[in-house]
Structures are given as structure tokens and as C-alpha cells.
C-alpha positions as CSV (number, residue, x, y, z in Angstrom):
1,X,-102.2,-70.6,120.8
2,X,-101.0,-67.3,121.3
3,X,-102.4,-65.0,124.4
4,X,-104.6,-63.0,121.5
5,X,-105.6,-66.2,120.1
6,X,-106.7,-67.0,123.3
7,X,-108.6,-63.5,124.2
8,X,-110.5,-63.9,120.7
9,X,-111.9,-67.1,121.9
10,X,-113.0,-66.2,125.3
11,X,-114.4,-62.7,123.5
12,X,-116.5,-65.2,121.0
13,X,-117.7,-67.3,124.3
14,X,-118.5,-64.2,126.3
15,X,-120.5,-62.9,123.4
16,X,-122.5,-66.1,122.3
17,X,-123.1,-66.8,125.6
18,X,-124.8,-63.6,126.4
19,X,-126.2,-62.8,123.2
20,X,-128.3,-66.3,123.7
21,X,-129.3,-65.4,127.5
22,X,-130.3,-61.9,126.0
23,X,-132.5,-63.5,123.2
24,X,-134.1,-66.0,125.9
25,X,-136.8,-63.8,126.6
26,X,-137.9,-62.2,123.0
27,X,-137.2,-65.8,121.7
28,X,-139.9,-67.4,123.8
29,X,-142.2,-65.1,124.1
30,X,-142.4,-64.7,119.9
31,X,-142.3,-68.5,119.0
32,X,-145.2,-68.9,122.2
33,X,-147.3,-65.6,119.9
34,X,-146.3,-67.5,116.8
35,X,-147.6,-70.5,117.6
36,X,-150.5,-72.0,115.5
37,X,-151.3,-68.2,114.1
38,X,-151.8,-68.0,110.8
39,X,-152.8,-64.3,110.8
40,X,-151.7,-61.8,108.7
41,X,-150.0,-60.2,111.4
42,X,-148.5,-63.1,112.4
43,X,-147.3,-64.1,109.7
44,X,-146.0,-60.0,108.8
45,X,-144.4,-60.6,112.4
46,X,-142.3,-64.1,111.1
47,X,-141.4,-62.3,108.0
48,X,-139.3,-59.9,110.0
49,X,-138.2,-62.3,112.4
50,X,-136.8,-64.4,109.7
51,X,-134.9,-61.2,107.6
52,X,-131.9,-61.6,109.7
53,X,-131.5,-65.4,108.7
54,X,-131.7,-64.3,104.6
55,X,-129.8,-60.8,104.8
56,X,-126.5,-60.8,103.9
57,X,-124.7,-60.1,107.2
58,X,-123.0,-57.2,106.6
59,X,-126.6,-55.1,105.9
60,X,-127.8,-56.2,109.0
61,X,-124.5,-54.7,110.7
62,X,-125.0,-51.7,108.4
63,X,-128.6,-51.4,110.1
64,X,-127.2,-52.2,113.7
65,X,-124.8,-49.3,113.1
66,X,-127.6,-47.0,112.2
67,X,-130.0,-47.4,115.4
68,X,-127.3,-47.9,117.9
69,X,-126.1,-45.1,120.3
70,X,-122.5,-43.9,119.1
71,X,-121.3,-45.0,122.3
72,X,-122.3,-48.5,122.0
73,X,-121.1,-49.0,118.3
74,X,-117.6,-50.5,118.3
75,X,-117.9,-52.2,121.7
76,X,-118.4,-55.6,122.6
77,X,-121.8,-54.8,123.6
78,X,-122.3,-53.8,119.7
79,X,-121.2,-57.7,119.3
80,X,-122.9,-59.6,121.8
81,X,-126.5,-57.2,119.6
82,X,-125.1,-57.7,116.0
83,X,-125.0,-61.9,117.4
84,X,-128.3,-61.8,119.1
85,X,-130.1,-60.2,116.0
86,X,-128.5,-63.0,113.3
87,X,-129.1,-65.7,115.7
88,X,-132.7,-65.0,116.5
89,X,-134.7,-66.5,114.1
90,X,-133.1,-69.6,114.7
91,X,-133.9,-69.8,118.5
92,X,-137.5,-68.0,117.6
93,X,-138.4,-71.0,115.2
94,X,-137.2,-74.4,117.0
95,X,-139.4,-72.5,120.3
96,X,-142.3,-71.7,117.9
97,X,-141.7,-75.9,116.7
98,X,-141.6,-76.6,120.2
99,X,-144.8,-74.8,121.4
100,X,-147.2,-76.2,118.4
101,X,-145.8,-79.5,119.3
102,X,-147.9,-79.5,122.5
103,X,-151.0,-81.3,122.9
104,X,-153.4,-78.0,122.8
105,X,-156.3,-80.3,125.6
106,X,-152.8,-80.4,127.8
107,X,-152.8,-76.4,127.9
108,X,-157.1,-76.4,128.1
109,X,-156.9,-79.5,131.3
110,X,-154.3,-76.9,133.2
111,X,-156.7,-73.8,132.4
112,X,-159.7,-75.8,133.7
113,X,-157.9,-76.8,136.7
114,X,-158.0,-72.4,137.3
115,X,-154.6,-71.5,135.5
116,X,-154.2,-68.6,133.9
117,X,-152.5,-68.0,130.3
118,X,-149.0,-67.1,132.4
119,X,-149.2,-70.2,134.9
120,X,-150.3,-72.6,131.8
121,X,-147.3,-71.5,130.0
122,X,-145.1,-72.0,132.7
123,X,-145.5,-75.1,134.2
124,X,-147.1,-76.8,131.1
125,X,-145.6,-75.7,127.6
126,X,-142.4,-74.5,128.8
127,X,-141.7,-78.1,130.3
128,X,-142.7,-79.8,127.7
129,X,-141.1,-77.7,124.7
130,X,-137.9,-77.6,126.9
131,X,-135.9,-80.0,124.5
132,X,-136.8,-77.8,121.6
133,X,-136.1,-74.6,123.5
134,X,-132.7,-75.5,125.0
135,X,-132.1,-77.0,121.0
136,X,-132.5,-73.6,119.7
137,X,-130.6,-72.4,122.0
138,X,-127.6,-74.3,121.3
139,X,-128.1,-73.7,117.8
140,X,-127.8,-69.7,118.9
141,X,-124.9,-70.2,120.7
142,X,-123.3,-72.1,117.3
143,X,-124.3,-68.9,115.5
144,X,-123.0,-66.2,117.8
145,X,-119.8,-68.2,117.6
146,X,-119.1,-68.4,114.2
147,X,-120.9,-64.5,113.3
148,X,-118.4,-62.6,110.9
149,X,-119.7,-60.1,108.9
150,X,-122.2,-57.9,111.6
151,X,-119.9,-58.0,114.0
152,X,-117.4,-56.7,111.4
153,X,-119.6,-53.9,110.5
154,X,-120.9,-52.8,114.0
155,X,-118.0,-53.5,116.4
156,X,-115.1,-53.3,114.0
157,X,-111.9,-56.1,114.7
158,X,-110.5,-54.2,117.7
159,X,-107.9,-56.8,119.0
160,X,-108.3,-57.7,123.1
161,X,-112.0,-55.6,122.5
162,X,-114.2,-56.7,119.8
163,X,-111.8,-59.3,117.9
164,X,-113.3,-62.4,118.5
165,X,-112.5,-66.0,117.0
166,X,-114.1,-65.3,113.5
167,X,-112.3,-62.1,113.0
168,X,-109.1,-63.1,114.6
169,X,-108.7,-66.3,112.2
170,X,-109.6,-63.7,109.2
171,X,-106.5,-60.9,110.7
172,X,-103.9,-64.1,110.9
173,X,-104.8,-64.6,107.2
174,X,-104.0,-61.4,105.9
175,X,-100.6,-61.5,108.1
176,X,-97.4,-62.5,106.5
177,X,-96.4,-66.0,108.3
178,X,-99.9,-66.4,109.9
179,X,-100.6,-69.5,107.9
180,X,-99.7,-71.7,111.6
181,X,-101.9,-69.5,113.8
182,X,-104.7,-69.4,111.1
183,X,-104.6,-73.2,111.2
184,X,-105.3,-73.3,115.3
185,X,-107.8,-70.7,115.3
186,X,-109.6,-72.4,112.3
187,X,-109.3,-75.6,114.6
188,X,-110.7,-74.1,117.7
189,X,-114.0,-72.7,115.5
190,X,-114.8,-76.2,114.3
191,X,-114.1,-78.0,117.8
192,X,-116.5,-75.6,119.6
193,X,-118.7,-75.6,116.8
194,X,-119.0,-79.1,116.6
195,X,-119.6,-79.6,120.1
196,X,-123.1,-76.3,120.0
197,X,-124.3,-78.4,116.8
198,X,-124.1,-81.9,118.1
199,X,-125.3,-80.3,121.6
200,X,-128.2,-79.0,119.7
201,X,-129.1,-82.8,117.5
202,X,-128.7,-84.3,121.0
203,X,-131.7,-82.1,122.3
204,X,-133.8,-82.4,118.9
205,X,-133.1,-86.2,119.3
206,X,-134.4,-86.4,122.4
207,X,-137.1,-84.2,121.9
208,X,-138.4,-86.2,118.8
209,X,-137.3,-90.0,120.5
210,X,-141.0,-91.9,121.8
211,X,-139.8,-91.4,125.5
212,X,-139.9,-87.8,124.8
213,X,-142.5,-85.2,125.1
């Protein structure tokens, strides 16, 4: 691995890993909302949530480019958003799974006991959705890593600024002789790939296993 093999890779970690913390928040806060609505708006709400999972990447870097600032488009920063917004409904529907999995009289004992909505949330769904919340959030991470066509669209493939692992591999193809370096960047994407996904199965397991919540 060359140096800019290397500098794609830690650009791909840096951006999964804070597109994922910056999708925490809205994450858990629309799958808690979601959960067990079956309103209209709700379901108007999931709709939108889930467009990013269905569009083909590149509009939904076209529509990134759009809204964002000049000054942020073509940065990392435009990265770490075009990774957050394609990874989002992934992390927004395992926490939704992991919310309406619990026991509804467990959230009704704690508000009898003088919680409010907040504390309730807190210390009793939170808790016990964790395995399904830190699942979709592997499975986030797993999709920052491995988002092409966005970041493509909204950041560009700046080498040692917005080239990251995906559009690195893609450059060394289109090289004369880059068949070798290809090859290890190809390997790198499925090792860490492979290690988010069978992060995220651990977690599900758990989460579904009898000793579980």
C-alpha cells in the first residue's frame, strides 16, 4: 500500500466514523417518533427517510450539491453529509426495530414510578434497544465506508482531500498499471467491510438471542 492508498483509507474511516456519530442524534430521535405510529404523518415522515436507501446515489449527491454552501461542497465535510444522508435510513430503521421491540408496561411502570417521556427514554428504551441501536450503527459505518457515487458528486475525488477508499480503488482502475494497487485497495474495502457487517450480525444476534433484551 502506497502512502495515498493509505490516506484514502484513513479519509474513508474519518468520514464513516463521523458521519455515524453525526446521525446518532437524528437517527434515534426519528426511529423513537416512528415507533408504533401508523399515522399518516408518520408514515409521510418514513417515506422520506427511506428515499436515500432507493435513490440512485448520484441524485442524492446531485441534491447535496444543491443545498450545500459553495464553501462546503468539495470538502471532506461534503463527504462525511453525502455518507450520513445514504446511510440514515439504515440506522433510523434497526432504532425504530429496536424501540417497538420494548415491552410498552416497561416504559408505563417507569412513568408511574414519576418519570417523564425524556427520563423513560433514557434509562429504559435506550438500554434495552441498545443492541439494535449500536447494530445500526455498525451497519452505518459499513455504508459510509463503501459510499461511491454521492461522495463522487458532492465532494469530487480530490486525492489526500476527499479521495477516499471507494474512489481511490475506482482512480487505480482507470490508471495504466494499476491493476496491483486496485487489487489491495479492493482487499482493504472487503476486510473492513467484513469486520462493520459481521460487527453489526454480532449485535442483531445478541439482541434477538433469549438472554437478550
Amino acid at each position: 500500500m502506497t502512502p495515498d492508498d493509505w490516506s484514502a483509507v484513513a479519509l474513508s474511516l474519518r468520514v464513516a466514523t463521523v458521519a455515524t456519530l453525526l446521525t446518532a442524534v437524528p437517527s434515534l430521535a426519528l426511529g423513537w417518533w416512528l415507533a408504533g405510529r401508523l399515522s399518516w404523518g408518520a408514515k409521510l415522515a418514513e417515506f422520506v427517510v427511506l428515499l436515500p436507501l432507493v435513490l440512485p446515489p448520484v441524485v442524492t449527491g446531485y441534491g447535496l450539491l444543491i443545498v450545500l454552501p459553495r464553501g462546503v461542497a468539495f470538502t471532506w465535510a461534503a463527504s462525511v453529509l453525502a455518507s450520513a444522508v445514504v446511510g440514515l435510513p439504515l440506522f433510523v430503521q434497526l432504532a425504530r426495530a429496536g424501540f417497538e421491540a420494548v415491552e410498552p408496561e416497561l416504559l408505563e411502570a417507569a412513568r408511574v414510578d414519576g418519570a417523564g417521556r425524556w427520563t423513560a427514554f433514557r434509562t429504559v428504551a435506550v438500554p434495552l434497544a441498545l443492541p439494535a441501536l449500536a447494530a445500526g450503527a455498525a451497519l452505518h459505518f459499513a455504508r459510509g465506508l463503501g459510499e461511491f457515487g454521492a461522495t463522487l458528486v458532492v465532494a469530487g475525488n480530490l486525492p489526500g482531500r476527499t479521495q477516499t477508499l471507494p474512489l481511490a480503488l475506482y482512480s487505480r482502475l482507470q490508471q495504466m498499471g494499476g491493476e496491483a494497487a486496485s487489487v489491495r485497495l479492493a482487499v482493504a474495502a472487503v476486510v473492513l467491510a467484513a469486520l462493520s457487517l459481521g460487527l453489526s450480525r454480532l449485535l442483531l444476534r445478541r439482541w434477538h438471542s433469549p438472554s437478550g433484551p
